[in-house]
C-alpha positions as CSV (number, residue, x, y, z in Angstrom):
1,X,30.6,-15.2,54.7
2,X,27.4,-13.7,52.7
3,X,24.3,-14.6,54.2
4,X,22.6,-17.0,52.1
5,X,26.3,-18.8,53.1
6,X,24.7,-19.5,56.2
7,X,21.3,-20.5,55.5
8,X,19.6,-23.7,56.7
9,X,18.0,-25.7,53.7
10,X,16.3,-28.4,55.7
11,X,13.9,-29.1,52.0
12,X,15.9,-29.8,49.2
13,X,14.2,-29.8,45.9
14,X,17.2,-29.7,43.6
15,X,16.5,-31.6,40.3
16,X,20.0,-32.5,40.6
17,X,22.1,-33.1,42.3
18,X,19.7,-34.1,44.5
19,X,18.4,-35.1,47.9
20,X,20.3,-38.0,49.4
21,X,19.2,-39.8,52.3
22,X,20.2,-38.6,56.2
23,X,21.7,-41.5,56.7
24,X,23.4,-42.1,53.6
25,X,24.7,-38.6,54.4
26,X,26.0,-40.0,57.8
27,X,27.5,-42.8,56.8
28,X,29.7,-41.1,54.0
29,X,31.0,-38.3,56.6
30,X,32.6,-41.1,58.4
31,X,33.7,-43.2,55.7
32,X,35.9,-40.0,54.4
33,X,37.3,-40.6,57.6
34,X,37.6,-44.3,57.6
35,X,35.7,-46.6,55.9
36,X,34.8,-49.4,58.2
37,X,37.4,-52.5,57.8
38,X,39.4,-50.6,55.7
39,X,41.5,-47.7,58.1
40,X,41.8,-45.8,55.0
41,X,39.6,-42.6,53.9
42,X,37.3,-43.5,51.2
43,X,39.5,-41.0,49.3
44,X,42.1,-42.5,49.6
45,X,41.3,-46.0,48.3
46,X,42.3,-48.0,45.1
47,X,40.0,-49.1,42.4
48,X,42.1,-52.3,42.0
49,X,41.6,-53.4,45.6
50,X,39.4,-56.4,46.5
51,X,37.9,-53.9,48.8
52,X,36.2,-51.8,45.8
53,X,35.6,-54.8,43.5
54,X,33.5,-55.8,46.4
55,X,31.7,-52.3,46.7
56,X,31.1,-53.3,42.7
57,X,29.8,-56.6,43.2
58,X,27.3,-55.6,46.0
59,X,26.2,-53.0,44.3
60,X,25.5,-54.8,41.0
61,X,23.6,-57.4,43.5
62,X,21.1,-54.5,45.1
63,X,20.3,-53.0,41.6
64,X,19.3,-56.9,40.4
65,X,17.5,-57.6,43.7
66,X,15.3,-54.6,43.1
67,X,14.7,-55.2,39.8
68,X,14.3,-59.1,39.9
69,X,16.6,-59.1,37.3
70,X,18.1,-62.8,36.4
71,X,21.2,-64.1,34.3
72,X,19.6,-62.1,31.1
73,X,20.6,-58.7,32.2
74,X,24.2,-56.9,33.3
75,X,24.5,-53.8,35.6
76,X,26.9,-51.4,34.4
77,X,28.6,-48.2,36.3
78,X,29.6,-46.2,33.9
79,X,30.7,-42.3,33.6
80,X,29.9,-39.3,31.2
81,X,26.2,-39.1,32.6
82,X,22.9,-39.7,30.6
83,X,24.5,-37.5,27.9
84,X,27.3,-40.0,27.0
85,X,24.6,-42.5,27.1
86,X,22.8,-40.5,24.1
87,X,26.1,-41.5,22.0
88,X,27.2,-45.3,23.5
89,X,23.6,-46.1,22.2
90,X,23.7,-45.3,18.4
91,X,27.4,-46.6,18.3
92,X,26.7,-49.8,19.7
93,X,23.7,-50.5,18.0
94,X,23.1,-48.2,14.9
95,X,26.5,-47.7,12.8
96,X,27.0,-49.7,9.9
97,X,23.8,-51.7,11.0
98,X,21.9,-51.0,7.9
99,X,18.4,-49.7,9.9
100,X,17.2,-47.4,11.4
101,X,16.1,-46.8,15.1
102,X,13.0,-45.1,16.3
103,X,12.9,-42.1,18.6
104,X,10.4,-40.2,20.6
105,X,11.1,-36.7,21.3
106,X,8.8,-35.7,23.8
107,X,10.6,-33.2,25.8
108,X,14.1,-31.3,26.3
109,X,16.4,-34.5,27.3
110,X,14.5,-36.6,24.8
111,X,15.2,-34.1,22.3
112,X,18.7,-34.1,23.3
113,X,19.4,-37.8,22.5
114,X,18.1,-37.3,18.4
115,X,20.8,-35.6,17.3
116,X,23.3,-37.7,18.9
117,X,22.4,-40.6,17.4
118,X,21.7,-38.9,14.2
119,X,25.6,-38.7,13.5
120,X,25.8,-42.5,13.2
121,X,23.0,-43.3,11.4
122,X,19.1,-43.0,10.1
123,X,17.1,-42.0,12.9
124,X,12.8,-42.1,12.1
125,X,10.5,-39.9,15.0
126,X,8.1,-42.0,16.1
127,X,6.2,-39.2,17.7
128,X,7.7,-35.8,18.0
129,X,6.2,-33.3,21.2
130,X,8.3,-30.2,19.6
131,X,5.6,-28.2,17.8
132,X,3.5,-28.7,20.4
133,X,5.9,-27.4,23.2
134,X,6.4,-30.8,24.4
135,X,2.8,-30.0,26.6
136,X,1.9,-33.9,26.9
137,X,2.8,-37.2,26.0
138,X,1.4,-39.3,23.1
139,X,-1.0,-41.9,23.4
140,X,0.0,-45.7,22.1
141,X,-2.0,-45.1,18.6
142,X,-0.4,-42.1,17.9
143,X,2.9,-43.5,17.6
144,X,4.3,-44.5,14.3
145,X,6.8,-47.1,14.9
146,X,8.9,-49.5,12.5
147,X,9.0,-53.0,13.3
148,X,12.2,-53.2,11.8
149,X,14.1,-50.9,14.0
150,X,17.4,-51.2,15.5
151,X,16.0,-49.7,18.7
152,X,13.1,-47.8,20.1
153,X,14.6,-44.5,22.8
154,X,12.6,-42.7,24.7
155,X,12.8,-40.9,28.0
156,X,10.5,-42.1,30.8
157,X,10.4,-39.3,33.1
158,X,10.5,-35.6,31.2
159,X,12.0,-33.7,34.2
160,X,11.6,-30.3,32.3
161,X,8.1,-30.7,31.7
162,X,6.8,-32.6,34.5
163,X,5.5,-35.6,32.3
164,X,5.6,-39.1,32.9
165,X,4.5,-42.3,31.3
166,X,2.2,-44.5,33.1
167,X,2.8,-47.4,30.6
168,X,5.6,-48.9,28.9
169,X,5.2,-47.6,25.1
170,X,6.9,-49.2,21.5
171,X,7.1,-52.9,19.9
172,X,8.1,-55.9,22.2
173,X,9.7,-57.2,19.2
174,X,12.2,-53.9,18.9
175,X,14.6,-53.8,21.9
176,X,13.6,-50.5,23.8
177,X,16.2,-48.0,25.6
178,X,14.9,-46.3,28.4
179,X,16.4,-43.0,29.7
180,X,15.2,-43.4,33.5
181,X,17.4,-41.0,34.7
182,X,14.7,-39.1,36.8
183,X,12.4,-42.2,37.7
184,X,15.0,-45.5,38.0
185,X,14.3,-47.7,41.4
186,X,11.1,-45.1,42.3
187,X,8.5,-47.2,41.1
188,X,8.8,-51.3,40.0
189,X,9.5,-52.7,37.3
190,X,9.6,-55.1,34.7
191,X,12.7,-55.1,33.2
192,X,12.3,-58.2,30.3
193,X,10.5,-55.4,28.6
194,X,13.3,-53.5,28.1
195,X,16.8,-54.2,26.1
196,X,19.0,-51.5,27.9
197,X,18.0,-48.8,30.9
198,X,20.4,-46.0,32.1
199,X,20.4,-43.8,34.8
200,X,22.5,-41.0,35.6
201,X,23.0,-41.3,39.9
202,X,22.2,-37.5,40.5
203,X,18.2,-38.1,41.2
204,X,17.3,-40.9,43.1
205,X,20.4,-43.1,43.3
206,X,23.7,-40.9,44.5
207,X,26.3,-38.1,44.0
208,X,27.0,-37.2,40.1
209,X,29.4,-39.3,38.7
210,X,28.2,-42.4,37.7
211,X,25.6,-43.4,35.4
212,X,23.9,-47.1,35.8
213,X,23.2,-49.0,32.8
214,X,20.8,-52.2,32.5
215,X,21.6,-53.9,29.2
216,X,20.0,-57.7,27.9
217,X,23.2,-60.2,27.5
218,X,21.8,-61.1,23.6
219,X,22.7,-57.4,23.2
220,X,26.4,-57.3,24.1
221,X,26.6,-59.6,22.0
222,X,25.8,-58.3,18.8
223,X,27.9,-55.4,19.4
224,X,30.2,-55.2,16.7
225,X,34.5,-55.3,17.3
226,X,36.5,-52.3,16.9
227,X,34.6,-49.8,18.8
228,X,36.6,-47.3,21.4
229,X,36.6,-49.7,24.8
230,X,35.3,-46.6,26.7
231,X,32.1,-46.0,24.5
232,X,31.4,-50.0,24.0
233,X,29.4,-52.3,26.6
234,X,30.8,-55.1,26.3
235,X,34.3,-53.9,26.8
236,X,33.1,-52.4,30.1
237,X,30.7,-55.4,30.7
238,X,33.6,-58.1,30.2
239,X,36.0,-55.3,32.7
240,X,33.2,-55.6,35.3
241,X,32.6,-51.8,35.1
242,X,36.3,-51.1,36.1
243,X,38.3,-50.6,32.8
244,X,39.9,-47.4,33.7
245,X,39.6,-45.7,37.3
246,X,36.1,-45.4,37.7
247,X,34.2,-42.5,40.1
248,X,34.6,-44.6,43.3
249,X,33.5,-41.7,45.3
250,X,29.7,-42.0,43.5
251,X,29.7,-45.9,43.2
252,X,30.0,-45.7,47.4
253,X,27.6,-43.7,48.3
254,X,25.2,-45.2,44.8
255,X,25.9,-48.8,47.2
256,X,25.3,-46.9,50.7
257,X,22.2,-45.7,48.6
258,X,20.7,-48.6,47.6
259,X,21.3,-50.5,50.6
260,X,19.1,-48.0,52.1
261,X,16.2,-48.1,49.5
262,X,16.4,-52.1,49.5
263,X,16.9,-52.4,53.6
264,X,15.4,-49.5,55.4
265,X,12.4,-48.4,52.5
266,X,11.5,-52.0,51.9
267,X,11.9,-51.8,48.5
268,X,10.1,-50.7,45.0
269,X,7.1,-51.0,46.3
270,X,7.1,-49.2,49.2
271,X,8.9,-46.7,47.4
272,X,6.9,-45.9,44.8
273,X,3.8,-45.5,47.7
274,X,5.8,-42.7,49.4
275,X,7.0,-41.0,46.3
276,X,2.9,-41.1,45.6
277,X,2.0,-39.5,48.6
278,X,4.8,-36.7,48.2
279,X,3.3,-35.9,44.9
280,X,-0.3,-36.2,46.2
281,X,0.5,-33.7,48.5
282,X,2.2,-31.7,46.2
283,X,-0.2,-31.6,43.8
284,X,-3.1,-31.3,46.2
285,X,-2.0,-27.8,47.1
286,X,-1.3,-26.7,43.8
287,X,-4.8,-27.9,42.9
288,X,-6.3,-26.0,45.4
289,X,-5.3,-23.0,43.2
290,X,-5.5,-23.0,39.8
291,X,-5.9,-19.0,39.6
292,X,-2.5,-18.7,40.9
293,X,-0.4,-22.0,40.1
294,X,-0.4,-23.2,36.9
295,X,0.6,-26.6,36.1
296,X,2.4,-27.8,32.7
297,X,1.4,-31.6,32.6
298,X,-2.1,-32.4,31.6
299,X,-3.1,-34.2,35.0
300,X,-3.2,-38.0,34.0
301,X,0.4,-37.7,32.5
302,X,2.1,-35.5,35.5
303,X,5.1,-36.5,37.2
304,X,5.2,-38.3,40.5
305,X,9.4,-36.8,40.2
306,X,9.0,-33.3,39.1
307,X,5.7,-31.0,39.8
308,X,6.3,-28.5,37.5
309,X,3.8,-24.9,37.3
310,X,4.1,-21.4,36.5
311,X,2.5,-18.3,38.7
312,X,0.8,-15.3,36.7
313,X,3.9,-12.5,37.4
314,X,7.2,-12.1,37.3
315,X,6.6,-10.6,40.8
316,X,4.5,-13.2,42.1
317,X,7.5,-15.9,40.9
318,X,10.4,-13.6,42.6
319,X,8.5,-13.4,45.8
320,X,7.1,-17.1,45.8
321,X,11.1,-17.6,45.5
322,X,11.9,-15.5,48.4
323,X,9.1,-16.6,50.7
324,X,10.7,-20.3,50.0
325,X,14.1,-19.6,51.1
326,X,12.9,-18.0,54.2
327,X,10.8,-21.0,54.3
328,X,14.1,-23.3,54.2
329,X,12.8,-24.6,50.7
330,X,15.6,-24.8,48.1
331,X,16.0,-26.1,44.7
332,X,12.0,-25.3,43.0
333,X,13.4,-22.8,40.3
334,X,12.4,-24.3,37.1
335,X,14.5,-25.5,34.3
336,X,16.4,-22.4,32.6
337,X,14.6,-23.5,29.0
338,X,11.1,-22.9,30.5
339,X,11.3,-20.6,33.6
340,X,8.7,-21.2,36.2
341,X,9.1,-23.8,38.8
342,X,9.9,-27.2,39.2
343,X,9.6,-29.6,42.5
344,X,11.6,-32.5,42.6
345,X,10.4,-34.7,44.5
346,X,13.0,-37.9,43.8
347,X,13.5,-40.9,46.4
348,X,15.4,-39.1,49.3
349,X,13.1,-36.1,49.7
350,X,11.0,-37.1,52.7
351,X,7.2,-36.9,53.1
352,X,7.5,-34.6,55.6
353,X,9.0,-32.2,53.4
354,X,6.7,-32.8,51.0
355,X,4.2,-31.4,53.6
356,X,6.3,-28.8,54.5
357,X,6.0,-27.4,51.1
358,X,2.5,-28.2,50.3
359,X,1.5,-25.9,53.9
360,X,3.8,-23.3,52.6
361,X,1.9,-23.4,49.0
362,X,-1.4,-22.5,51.1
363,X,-0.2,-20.4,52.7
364,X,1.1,-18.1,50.0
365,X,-2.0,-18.5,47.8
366,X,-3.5,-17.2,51.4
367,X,-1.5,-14.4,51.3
368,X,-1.0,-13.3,47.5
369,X,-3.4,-15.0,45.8
């Protein structure tokens, strides 16, 4: 077996997959033995079973607890990731509609999502962070938007660049879809702002695999017939997010997931103060040297999820790399589009650990800066 085979990585800080809780972790190793009340192997068990349409149902229940959702809004788990999201969007709501739908590109996923929905329909940038190298975010007067838009996208948490919005931007009168993919159930919030939310599980919710989707009622409603089932929310909506055999391996571990943020964190709230602190500490040691780490995100628009900084060398970045894995820090290589480093700091990575890297950030700059 090589030797980085048998490596200990006690501080995980994949930008997904990511972190999931210990105890989330020890609670799936025995349910692929047996889940409890079942005698099966989570494996091993049937979508159509009451058994998993309960698994479903509480689910559904945690995500509208956390959110103080009410009988406006339907959870969805859905597959295809964020990605498939950027195409369900435009077909549900843009084709044949007549309008167009408003945009923000503001970093690499945001970008992602314009093209997509460019093949069924007009699509208008309301701010575009490209020929700037997607450095910040916009302010609220520097958007342009159309208050006769189909939709307003935008992506809450850049993970790439390490930016994040404080506020909720666009039009209250122009339903708004949110990518939260990096930043759902880490902070509150208020979800009547918002017409339809997704969230691919890999970051703060679960395993890859299953992508959950927040949608207003008013909007399944005006989806238009004759769509594929598999690409249209109301088909999945009205098949209670089991029209074909769905990832019940992810939706598990999502509920084991959530029971844990809800039950044992306390909730949004008390999430949201310990994802602050991680960063805080984070941050604060990166701070402490701005000769040798250099961060991306102008400070009041940085990233409570993803710390992202270069260093001066390509030496300097290969040792900071292998100082980290002795270290038992994985996961801080930066996205392959920008190089440098990224920290992800999503809802299972402890404070501790947080520490633990912070201390090991000193350190270095102690030793090679």
């Amino acid at each position: 077996m090589p030797e980085t085979a048998k490596r200990s990585f006690p501080h995980n800080f994949s930008p997904g997959p990511g972190a999931i809780p210990e105890v989330v972790l020890a609670e799936t190793r025995e349910a692929l033995r047996e889940v409890p009340g079942t005698g099966l192997p989570l494996l091993g068990l049937g979508h159509r079973t009451p058994w998993f349409r309960s698994i479903v149902d509480e689910a559904e229940a945690h995500v509208a607890a956390l959110l103080g959702l009410g009988p406006d809004h339907r959870v969805l788990f859905l597959q295809g990731g964020a990605s498939l999201q950027f195409t369900m969007i435009p077909l549900c709501f843009l084709r044949g509609r007549g309008r167009s739908a408003d945009y923000l590109r503001a970093g690499y996923w945001s970008a992602k999502a314009v093209p997509e929905a460019e093949r069924e329909g007009r699509v208008k940038l309301a701010w575009d962070g490209r020929p700037g190298g997607y450095a910040r975010l916009p302010s609220d007067g520097e958007l342009t938007l159309d208050p006769g838009a189909a939709y307003f996208h935008y992506v809450s948490n850049e993970t790439v660049e390490g930016l994040q919005f404080d506020r909720v931007p666009g039009l209250d009168a122009v339903p708004r879809c949110c990518d939260m993919s990096s930043d759902f159930l880490a902070r509150p919030l208020d979800c009547s702002r918002f017409g339809l939310i997704y969230a691919h599980a890999q970051k703060n919710l679960g395993p890859s695999g299953v992508t959950v989707t927040v949608i207003r009622r008013d909007l399944l409603e005006a989806i238009p017939a004759g769509l594929p089932p598999m690409l249209d929310y109301r088909a999945q909506a009205e098949a209670g997010s089991v029209y074909n055999t769905p990832p019940v391996f992810a939706i598990y571990v999502t509920l084991l997931v959530l029971r844990w943020l809800r039950h044992e964190i306390g909730g949004l709230a008390e999430m949201e103060k310990i994802n602050r602190a991680k960063a805080a500490a984070v941050y604060a040691a990166l701070d402490a040297a701005p000769e040798l780490y250099r961060l991306r995100a102008p400070r009041d628009q940085r990233s409570t999820m993803n710390a992202t900084f270069t260093v001066p060398t390509p030496e300097l970045e290969a040792r900071l790399l292998a100082e980290a894995s002795d270290a038992g820090i994985t996961g801080i290589e930066g996205h392959r589009s920008t190089g440098g480093f990224r920290v992800s700091l999503y809802n299972a990575v402890t404070l501790d650990s947080a520490r633990v890297l912070a201390g090991f950030l000193g350190d270095f700059t102690r030793r090679h800066g």
